[in-house]
N, C-alpha and C positions, 0 to 999 in steps of 0.2 A: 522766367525760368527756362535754360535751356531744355530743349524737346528731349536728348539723350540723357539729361539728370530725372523728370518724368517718367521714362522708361524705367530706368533702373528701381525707382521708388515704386513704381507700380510692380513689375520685376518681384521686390521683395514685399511688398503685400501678398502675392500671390504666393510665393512660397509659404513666407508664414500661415497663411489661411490655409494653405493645401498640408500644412503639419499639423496644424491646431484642426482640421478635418479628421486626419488620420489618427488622432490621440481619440476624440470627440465618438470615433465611431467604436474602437475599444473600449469605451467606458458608456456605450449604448448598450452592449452587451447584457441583455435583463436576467436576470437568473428567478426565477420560479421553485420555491418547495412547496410541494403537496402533501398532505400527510392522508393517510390512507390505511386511517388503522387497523378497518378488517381485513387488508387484505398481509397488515404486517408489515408497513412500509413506510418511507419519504422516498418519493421522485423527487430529484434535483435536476430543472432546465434550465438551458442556456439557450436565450433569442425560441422558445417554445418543444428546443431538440432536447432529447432526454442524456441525460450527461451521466450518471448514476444513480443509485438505487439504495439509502440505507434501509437496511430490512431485518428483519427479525425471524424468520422461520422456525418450529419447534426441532425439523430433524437435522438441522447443523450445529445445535449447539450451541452459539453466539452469534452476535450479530455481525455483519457483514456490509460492504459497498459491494454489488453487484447487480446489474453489468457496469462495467467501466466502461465507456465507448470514447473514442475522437471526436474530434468536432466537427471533421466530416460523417461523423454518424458508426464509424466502424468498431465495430466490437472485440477488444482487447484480452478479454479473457476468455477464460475456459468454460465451455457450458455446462461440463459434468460439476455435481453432482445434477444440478438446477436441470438445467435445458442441456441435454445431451448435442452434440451435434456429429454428423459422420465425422470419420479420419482422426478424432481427439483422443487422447489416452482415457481410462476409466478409471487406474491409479488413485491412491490415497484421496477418499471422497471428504476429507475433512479440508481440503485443499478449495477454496471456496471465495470467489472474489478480490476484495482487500481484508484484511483481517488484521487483528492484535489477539496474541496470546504466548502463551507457555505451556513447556509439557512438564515442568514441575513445581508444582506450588503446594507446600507441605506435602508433598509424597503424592498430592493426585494428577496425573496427567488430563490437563485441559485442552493443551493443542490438538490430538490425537481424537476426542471424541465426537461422534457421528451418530446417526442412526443405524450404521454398519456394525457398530461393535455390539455384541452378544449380552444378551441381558445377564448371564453368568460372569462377566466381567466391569457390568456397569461400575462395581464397587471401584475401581480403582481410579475412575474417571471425573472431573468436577466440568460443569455446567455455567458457561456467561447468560447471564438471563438479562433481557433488555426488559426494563423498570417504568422508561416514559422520558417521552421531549419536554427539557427544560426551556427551549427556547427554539424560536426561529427565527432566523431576521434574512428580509431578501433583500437585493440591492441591484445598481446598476455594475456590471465586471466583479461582484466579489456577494457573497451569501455566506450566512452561520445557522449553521444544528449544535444545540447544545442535549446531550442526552446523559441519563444516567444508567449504568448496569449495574449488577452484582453479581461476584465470583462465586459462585456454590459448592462447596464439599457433595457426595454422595449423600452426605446423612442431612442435608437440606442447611448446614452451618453456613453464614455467610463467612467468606475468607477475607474479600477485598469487597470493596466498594467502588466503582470507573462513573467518575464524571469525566465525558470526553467530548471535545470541541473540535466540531468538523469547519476549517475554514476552507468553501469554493474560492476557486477563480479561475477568469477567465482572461486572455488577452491575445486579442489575434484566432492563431489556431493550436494558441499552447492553452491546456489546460491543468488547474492544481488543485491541491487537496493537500490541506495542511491539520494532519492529525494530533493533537494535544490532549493525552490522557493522563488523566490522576487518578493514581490508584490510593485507597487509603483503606489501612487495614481495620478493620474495626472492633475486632475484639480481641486474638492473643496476638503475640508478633508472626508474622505470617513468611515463610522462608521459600526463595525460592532459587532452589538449587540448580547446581551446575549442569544445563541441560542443551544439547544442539536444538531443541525443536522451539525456535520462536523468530522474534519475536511478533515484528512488522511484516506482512509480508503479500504476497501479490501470487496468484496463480495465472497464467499468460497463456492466451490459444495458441494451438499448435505451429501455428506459422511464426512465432515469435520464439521457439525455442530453438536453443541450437541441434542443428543437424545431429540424429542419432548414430551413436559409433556403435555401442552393442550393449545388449542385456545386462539387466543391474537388480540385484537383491538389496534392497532399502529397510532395514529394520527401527521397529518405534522404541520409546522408553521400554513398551511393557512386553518387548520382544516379538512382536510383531512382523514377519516377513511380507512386504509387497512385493513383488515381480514388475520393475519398470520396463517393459519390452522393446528392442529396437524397432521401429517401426521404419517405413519411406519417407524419405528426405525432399519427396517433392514439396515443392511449394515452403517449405523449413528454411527459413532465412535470420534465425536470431543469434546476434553477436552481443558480448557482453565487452565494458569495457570500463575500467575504476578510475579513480580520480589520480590512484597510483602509477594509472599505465600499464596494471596488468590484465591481459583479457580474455576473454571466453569460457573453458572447465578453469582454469590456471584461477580463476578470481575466488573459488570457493576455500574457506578458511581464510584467507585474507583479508586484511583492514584497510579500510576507505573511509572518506570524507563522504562520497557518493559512489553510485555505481550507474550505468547506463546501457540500457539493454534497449537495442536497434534493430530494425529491421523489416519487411516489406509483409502488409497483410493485400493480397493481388498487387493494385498499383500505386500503391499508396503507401511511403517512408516513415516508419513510423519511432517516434525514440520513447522510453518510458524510463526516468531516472527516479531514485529514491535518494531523500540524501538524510543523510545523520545530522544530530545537532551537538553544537559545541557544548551544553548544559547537558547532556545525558549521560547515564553512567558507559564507562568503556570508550568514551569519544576517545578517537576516528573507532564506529563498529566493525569489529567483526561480519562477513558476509555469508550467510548461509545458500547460496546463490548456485541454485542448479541447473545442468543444462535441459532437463525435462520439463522445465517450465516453472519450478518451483523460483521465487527471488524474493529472501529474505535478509533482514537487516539485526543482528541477533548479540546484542551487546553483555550478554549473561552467560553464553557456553560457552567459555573461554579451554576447559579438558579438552574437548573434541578438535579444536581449530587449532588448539596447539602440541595435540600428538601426549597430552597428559603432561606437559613441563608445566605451565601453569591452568589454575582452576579459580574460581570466583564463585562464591554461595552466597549470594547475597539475597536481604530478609530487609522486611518494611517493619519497623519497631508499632508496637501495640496502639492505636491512635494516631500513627506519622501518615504521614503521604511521599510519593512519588511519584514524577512527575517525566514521562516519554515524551518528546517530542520527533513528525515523522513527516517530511512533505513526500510527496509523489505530485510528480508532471507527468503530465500525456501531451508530448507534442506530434504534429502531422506536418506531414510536406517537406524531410528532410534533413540530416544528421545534426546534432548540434554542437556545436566548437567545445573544445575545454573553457574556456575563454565564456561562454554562456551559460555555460552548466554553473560555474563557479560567480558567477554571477545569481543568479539563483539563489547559490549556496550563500551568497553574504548577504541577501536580501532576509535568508529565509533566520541565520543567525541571529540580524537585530531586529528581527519584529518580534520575537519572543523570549 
């Protein structure tokens, strides 16, 4: 055998080994849950770093993924109500990690409630009470929490019943979270009406919002005024951008496959995309997506988004189920193409 046909075979040994290395070490990737009941919790790790948090706290009201971090370590949300940190708004303390909910379900607003609202007003507010982990399973590049809640009325009635499936992953220095909730009503049909306040959604630290223009009066279901303050724009680097093309405030009320909110925590590129799924009600959702940091995915307030031309009440009949599906990525190190995002987006379609 000639010496230059040798080379070339060795040549591609080497490559294929140097790709079948590169895959080898993405799927090294070990993920660790912990569960840690007194203190209310699963840690979820990736390679021993702490990736999130599902947690259960008595004064939020529902359970929560918080903190969200990168996979260089850096922390993506917001620390109020939790961990305060200087420079971050104080704003709507129901605003808390990753979440699922609604501000109307038979007439009680669940999004909205906190250990802030006034015990003279509890009445109008229902309760997600987390029940207990159905399951755990760790692996190499990908992990499962299976848990169950239940939706509470004021008068302790259960409304809904949430078995919901946390699927991690991990690859490189993109990480996800593929949320899959069932709601199922359990005892009369349970309606949950046309309301802006849901349903998926993410609260983002201050360096990820966009740059503040000015002062804003935000009011809840139950007429509630917050005061969102302009604050300084240093270090405020967050751009938003849909799957539609349209981007920044301009994205709020409007419908996407996905949305993608970019931008620098110090030195570090950071993108965090939400995307909708083809099975859920309202596909392509609706964007509840604010530039204070609020970025929700809200496929049920349909009044609000579209200026009262159309509306949608939609109800879980007496024994049915329903069934949300919700990924979020946290990537690090750099913007990411249409072209990958939507990639994502067809991965994330036929696996469920």
């Amino acid at each position: 055998m000639k010496l230059q046909h040798i080379t070339v075979i060795i040549l591609c040994m080497f490559i294929k080994l140097s790709a079948g290395a590169g895959n080898h070490k993405d799927n090294e990737l070990k993920f660790k849950l912990i569960l840690r009941e007194a203190e209310k919790k699963v840690d979820v790790l990736v390679d021993g770093k702490l990736f999130t948090c599902y947690t259960w706290p008595d004064n939020i009201m529902k359970p929560v993924l918080y903190p969200v971090l990168t996979s260089e370590g850096t922390e993506i949300t917001r620390g109020y109500p939790m961990k305060p940190r200087p420079g971050e708004r104080v704003d709507h303390p129901h605003h808390v990690g990753v979440w699922f909910n609604y501000g109307d379900i038979n007439g009680f607003d669940f999004w909205n409630n906190s250990s802030a609202i006034p015990a003279e007003k509890k009445s109008g507010y229902g309760t997600i009470k987390h029940l207990k982990i159905n399951q755990i399973k760790e692996g190499a590049g990908s992990a499962l929490l299976v848990t169950t809640e239940s939706w509470i009325a004021p008068s302790g009635e259960e409304l809904l019943s949430e078995k919901t499936e946390y699927h991690f992953g991990a690859k490189g220095k993109t990480r996800f979270i593929d949320r899959i909730a069932t709601l199922t009503a359990t005892g009369k049909t349970v309606s949950l009406k046309d309301n802006k306040e849901g349903v998926f959604a993410i609260r983002v630290a201050r360096q990820l919002e966009l740059p503040s223009k000015d002062e804003i009066i935000m009011t809840d279901a139950q007429g509630n005024p917050t005061t969102v303050k302009m604050m300084t724009n240093e270090g405020v680097t967050g751009s938003y951008r849909s799957s539609e093309g349209i981007k920044d405030d301009a994205v709020w009320s409007t419908r996407g496959k996905w949305m993608d909110l970019n931008g620098r925590i110090g030195n570090e590129k950071i993108s965090v995309v939400i995307f909708d799924h083809p099975k859920n009600q309202s596909y392509p959702t609706y964007w509840h997506a604010r530039g204070y940091g609020l970025f929700a995915a809200n496929p049920l307030g349909w009044s609000i988004f579209t200026k009262g031309k159309e509306t949608l009440n939609y109800s879980i009949q007496a024994g049915k189920s329903a069934i949300f599906r919700y990924r979020i990525i946290i990537h690090s190190g750099g913007d990411l193409s249409d072209s990958e995002i939507n990639s994502y987006a067809e991965d994330f379609a036929q696996k469920y």
